[in-house]
DRENDO-1510 file (C-alpha; in Angstrom, 1 decimal, always signed):
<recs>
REC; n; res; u; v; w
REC; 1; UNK; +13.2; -6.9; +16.3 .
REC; 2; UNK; +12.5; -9.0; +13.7 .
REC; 3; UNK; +14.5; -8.5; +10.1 .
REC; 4; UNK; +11.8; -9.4; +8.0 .
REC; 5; UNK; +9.2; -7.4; +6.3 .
REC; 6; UNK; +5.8; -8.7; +5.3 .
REC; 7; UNK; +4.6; -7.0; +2.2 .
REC; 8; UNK; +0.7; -6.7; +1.0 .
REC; 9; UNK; +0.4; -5.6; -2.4 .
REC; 10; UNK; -2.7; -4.6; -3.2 .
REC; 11; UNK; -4.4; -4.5; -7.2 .
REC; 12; UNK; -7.9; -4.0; -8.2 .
REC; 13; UNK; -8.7; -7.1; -10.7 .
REC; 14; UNK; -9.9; -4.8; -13.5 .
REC; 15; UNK; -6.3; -2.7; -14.1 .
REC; 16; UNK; -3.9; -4.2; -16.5 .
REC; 17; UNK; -0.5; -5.6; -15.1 .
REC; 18; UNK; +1.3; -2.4; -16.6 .
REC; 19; UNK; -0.8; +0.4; -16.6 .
REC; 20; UNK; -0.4; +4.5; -16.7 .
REC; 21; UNK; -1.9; +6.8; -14.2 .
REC; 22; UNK; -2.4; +10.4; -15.1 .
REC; 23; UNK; -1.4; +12.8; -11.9 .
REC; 24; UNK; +0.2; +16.2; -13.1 .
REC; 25; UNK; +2.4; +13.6; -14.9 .
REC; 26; UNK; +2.0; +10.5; -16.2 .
REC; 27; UNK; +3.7; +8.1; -13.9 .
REC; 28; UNK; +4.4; +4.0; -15.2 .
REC; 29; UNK; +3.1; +1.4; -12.5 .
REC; 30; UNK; +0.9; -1.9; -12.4 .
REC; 31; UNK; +1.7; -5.3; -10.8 .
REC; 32; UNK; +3.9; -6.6; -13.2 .
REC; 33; UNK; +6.0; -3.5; -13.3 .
REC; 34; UNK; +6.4; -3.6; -9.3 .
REC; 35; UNK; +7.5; -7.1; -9.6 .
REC; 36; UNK; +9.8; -6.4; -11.7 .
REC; 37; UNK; +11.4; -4.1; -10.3 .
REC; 38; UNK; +11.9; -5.9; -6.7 .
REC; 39; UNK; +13.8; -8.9; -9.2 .
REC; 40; UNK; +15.9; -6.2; -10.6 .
REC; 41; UNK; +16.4; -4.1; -7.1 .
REC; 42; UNK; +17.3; -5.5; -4.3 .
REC; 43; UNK; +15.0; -4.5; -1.2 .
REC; 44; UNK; +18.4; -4.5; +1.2 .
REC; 45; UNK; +16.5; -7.1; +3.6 .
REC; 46; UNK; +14.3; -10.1; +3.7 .
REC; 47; UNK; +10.5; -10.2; +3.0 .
REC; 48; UNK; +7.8; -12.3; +1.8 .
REC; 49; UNK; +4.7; -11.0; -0.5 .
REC; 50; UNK; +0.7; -11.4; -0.5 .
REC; 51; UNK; -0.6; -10.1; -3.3 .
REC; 52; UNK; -4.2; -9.1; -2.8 .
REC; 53; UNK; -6.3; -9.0; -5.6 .
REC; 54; UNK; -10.0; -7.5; -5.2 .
REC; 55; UNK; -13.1; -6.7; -7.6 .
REC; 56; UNK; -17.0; -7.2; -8.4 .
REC; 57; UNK; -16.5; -10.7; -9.6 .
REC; 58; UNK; -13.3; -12.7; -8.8 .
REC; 59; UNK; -12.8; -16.2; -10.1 .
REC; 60; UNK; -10.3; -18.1; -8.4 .
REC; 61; UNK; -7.2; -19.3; -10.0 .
REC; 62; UNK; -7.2; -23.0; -9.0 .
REC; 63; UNK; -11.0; -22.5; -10.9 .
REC; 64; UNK; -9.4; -20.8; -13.9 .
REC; 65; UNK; -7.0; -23.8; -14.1 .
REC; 66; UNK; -9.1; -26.5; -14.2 .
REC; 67; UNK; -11.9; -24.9; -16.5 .
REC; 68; UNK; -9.1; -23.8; -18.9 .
REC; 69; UNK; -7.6; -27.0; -18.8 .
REC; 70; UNK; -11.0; -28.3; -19.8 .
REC; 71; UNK; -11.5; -26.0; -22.8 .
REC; 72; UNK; -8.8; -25.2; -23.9 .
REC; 73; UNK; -7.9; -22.0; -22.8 .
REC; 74; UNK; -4.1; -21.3; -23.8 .
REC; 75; UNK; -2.2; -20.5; -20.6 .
REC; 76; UNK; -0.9; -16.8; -22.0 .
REC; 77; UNK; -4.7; -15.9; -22.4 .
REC; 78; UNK; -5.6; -12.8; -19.2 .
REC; 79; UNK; -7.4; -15.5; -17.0 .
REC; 80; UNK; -3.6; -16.4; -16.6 .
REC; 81; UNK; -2.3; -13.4; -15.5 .
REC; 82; UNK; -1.8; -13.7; -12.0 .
REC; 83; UNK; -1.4; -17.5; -12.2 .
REC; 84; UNK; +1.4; -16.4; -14.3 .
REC; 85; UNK; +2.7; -14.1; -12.4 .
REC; 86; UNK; +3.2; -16.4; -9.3 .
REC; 87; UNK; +5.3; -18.6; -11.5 .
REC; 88; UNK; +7.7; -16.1; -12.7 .
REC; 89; UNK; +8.3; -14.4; -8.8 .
REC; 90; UNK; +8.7; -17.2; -6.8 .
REC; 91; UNK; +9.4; -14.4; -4.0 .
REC; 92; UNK; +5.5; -13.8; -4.0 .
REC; 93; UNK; +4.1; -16.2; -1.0 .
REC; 94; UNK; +0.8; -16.4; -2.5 .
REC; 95; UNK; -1.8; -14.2; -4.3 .
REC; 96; UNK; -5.6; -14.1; -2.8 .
REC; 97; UNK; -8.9; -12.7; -4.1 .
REC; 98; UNK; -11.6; -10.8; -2.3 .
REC; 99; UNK; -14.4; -9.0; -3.4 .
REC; 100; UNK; -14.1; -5.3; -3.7 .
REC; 101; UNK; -15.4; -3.6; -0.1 .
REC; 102; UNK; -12.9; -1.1; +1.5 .
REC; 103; UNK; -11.0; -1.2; -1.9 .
REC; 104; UNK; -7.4; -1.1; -1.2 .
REC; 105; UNK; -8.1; -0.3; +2.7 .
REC; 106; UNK; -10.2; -3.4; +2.5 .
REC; 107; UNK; -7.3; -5.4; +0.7 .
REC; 108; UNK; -4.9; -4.3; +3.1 .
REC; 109; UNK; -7.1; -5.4; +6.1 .
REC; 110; UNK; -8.0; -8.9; +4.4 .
REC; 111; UNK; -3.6; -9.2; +4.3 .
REC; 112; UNK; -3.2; -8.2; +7.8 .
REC; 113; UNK; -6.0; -10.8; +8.7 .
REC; 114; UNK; -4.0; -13.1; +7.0 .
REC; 115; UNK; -0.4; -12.6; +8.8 .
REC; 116; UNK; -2.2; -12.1; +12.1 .
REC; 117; UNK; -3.8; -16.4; +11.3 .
REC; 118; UNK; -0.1; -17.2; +10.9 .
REC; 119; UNK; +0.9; -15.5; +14.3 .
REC; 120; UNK; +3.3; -12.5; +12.6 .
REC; 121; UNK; +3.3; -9.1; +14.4 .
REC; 122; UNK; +6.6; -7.5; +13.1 .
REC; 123; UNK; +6.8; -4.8; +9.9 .
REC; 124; UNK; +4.4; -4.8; +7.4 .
REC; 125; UNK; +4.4; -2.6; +4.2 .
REC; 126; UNK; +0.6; -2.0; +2.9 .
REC; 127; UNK; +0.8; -0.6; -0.7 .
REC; 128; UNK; -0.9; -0.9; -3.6 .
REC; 129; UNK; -0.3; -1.2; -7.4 .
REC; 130; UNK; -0.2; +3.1; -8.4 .
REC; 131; UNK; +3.1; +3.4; -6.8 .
REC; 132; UNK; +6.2; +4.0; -9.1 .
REC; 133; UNK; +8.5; +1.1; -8.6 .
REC; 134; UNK; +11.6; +2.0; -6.9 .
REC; 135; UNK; +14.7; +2.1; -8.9 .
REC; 136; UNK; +17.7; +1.5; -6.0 .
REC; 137; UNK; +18.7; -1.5; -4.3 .
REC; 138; UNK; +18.2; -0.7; -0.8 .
REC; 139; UNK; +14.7; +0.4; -0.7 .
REC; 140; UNK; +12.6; -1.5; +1.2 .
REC; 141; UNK; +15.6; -1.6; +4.1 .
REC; 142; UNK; +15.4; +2.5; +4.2 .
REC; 143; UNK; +12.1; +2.5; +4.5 .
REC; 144; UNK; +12.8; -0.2; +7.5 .
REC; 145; UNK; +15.1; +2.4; +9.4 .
REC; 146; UNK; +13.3; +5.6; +8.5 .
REC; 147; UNK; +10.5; +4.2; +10.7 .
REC; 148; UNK; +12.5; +2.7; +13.1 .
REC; 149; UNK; +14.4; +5.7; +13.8 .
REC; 150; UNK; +12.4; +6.1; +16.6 .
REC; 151; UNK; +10.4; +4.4; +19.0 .
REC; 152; UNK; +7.6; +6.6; +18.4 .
REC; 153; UNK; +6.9; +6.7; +14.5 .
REC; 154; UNK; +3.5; +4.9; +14.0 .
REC; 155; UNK; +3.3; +5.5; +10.1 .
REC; 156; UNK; +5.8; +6.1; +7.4 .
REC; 157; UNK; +5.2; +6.5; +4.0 .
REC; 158; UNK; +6.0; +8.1; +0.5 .
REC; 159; UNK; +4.1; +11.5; +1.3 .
REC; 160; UNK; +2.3; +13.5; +3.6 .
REC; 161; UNK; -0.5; +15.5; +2.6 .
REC; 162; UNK; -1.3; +17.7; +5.8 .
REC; 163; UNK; -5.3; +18.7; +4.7 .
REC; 164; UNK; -8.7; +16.8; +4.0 .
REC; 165; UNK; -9.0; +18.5; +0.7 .
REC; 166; UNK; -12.6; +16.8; +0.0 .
REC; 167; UNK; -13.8; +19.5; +2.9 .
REC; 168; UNK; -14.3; +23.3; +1.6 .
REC; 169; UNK; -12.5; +25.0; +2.6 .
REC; 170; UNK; -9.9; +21.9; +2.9 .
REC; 171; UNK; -9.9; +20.8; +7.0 .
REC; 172; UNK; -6.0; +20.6; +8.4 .
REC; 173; UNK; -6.1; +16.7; +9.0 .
REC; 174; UNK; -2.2; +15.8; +8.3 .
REC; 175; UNK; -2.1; +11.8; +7.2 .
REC; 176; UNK; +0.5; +9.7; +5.2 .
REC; 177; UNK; -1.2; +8.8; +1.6 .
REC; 178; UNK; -2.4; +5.5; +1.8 .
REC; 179; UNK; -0.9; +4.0; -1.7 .
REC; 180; UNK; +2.5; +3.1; +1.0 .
REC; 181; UNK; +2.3; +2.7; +4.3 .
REC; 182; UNK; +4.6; +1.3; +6.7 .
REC; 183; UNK; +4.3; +0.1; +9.7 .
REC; 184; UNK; +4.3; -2.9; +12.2 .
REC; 185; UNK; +1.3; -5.4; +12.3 .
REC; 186; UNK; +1.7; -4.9; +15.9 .
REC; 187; UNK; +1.7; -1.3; +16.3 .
REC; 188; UNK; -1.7; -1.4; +13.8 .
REC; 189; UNK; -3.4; -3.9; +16.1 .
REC; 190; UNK; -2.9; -1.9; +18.9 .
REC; 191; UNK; -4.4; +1.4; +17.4 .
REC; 192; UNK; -7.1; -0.1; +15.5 .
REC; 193; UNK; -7.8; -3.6; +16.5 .
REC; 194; UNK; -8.4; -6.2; +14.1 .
REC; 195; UNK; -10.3; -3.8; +11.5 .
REC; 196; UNK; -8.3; -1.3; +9.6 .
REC; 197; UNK; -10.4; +2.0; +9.5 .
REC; 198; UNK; -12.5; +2.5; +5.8 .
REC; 199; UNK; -11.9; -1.4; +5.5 .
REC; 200; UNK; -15.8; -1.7; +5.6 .
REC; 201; UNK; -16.7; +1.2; +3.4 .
REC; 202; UNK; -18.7; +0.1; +0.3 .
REC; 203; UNK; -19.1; +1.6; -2.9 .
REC; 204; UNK; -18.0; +5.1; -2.0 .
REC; 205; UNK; -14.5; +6.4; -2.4 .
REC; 206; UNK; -15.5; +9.9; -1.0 .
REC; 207; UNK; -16.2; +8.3; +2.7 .
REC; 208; UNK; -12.6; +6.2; +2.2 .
REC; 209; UNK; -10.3; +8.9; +2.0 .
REC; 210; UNK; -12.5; +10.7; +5.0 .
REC; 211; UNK; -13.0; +7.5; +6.6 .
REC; 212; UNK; -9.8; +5.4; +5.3 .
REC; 213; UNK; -7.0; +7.4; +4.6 .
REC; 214; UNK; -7.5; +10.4; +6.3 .
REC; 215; UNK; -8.8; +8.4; +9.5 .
REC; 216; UNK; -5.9; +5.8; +9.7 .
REC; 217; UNK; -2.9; +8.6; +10.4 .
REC; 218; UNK; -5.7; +10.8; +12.7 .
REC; 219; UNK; -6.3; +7.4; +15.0 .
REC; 220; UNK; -2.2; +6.9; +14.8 .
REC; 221; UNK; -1.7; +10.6; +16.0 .
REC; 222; UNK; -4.8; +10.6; +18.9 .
REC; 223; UNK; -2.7; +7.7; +20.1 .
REC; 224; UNK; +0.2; +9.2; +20.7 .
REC; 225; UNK; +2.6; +8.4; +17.4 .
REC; 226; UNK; +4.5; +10.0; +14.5 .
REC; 227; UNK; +3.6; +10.2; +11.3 .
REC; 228; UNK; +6.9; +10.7; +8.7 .
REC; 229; UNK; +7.6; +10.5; +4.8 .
REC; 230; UNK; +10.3; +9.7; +2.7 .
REC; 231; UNK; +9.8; +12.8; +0.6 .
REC; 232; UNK; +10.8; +14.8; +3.6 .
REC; 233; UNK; +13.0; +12.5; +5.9 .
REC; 234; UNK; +13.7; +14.9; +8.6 .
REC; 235; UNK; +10.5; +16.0; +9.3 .
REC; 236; UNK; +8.2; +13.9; +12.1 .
REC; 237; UNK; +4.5; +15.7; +12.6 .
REC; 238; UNK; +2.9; +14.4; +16.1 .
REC; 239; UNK; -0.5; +16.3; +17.4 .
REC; 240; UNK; +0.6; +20.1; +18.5 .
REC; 241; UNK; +3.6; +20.4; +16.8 .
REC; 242; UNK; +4.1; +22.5; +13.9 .
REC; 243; UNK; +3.7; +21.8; +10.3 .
REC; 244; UNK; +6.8; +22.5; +8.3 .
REC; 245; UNK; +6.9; +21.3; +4.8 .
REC; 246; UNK; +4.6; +21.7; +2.3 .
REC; 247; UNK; +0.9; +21.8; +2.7 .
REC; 248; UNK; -1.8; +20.0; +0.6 .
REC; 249; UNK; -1.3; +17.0; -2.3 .
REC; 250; UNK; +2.3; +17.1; -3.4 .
REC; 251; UNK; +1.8; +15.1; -5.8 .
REC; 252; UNK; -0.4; +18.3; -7.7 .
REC; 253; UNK; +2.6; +21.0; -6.6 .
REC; 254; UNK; +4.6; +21.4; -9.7 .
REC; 255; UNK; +7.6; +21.5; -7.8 .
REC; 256; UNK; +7.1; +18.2; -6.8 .
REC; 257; UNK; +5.1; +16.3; -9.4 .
REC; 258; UNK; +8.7; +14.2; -10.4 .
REC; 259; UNK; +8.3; +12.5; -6.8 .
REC; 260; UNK; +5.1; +11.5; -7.0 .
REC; 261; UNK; +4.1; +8.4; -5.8 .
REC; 262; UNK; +7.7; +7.5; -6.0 .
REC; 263; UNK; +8.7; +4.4; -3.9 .
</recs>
């Protein structure tokens, strides 16, 4: 087993690199803020980082540079920003652009594409740029041995959310929430082949939770593997068993809104 993890960050061109996102609380994340906090906390193990960046109308950086360079454009100007970022986190392997089809699903498939070219099939971490950085050294390492627990575990996350809640009334469809996923490039190649599901869906965030999110843990399950959370460590749902935590979007359960989207 290899003791590396491959991380694909993904970040949709038009968010700042610190934003807010308002859930039943306001949580703190953005790019920058995540990369900060992997300098400041260690992950307990090796990795190396894409960061994905997607949107309408992407110019690439090695174009910024040289039409900046040409005009003028001072380097702290926002056509910088990820340019800059690269610079500062020399842990980050290398930042790509792609348009914005399958929106995070789509970003995560264009990373996996991208350590399948280079021949890696061990653990990958899909997330993208909502999640709240973590704040312990360690965390990426857990995360590591919380799937690998078991020889079964096809998906860990943050959270579970055990209903489609787009359905009325909501349909019991138990996935992980797409924002962190774990997993081995492997393990995804053998459920879903060389297209993640929702990758392809355009324009309609509706038909990517149904077709995305929801669809990536029900494929996992039909074929036989766990899904499992952070939030609730010793709980493991597999097709038939029971459900015992929680139901619905933890994230808008009071008693739970301080975890949410907490790496």
């Amino acid at each position: 087993m290899t003791k590396k993890v491959s991380i694909i960050l993904a970040d949709w061109s038009g968010y700042p690199l610190r934003r807010k996102k308002k859930l039943l609380q306001t949580i703190t994340c953005g790019l920058a803020e995540i990369l900060d906090s992997f300098t400041c906390f260690s992950p307990g193990i090796d990795f190396d980082l894409h960061i994905v960046i997607s949107g309408k109308e992407i110019t690439p950086v090695s174009r910024l540079r040289r039409f900046a360079d040409k005009v003028g454009i001072p380097k702290q100007s926002t056509e910088y920003k990820y340019r800059g970022l690269q610079e500062k986190f020399p842990f980050v392997t290398k930042t790509h652009f792609r348009d914005n089809v399958g929106f995070d699903i789509g970003s995560y498939n264009h990373g996996l594409a991208i350590l399948r070219s280079n021949g890696y099939d061990g653990d990958v971490l899909l997330m993208n740029s909502s999640v709240v950085p973590p704040t312990r050294d360690g965390w990426l390492l857990e995360y590591r041995e919380l799937f690998h627990q078991r020889d079964d575990i096809g998906l860990c996350g943050i959270s579970l959310n055990s209903h489609n809640t787009i359905k009325t009334p909501p349909l019991f469809m138990p996935h992980v929430q797409s924002f962190f996923l774990y997993s081995t490039v492997e393990r995804l190649s053998q459920v879903y082949g060389q297209t993640l599901p929702g990758s392809l869906v355009s324009n309609d965030k509706t038909a990517l939770i149904e077709r995305g999110e929801i669809a990536i843990s029900q494929k996992m399950l039909s074929a036989g593997y766990g899904i499992r959370c952070s939030q609730f460590p010793h709980f493991i749902y597999k097709n038939g068993n029971p459900w015992t935590i929680p139901e619905g979007d933890l994230r808008f359960d009071t008693r739970f809104a301080s975890l949410a989207n907490k790496v």
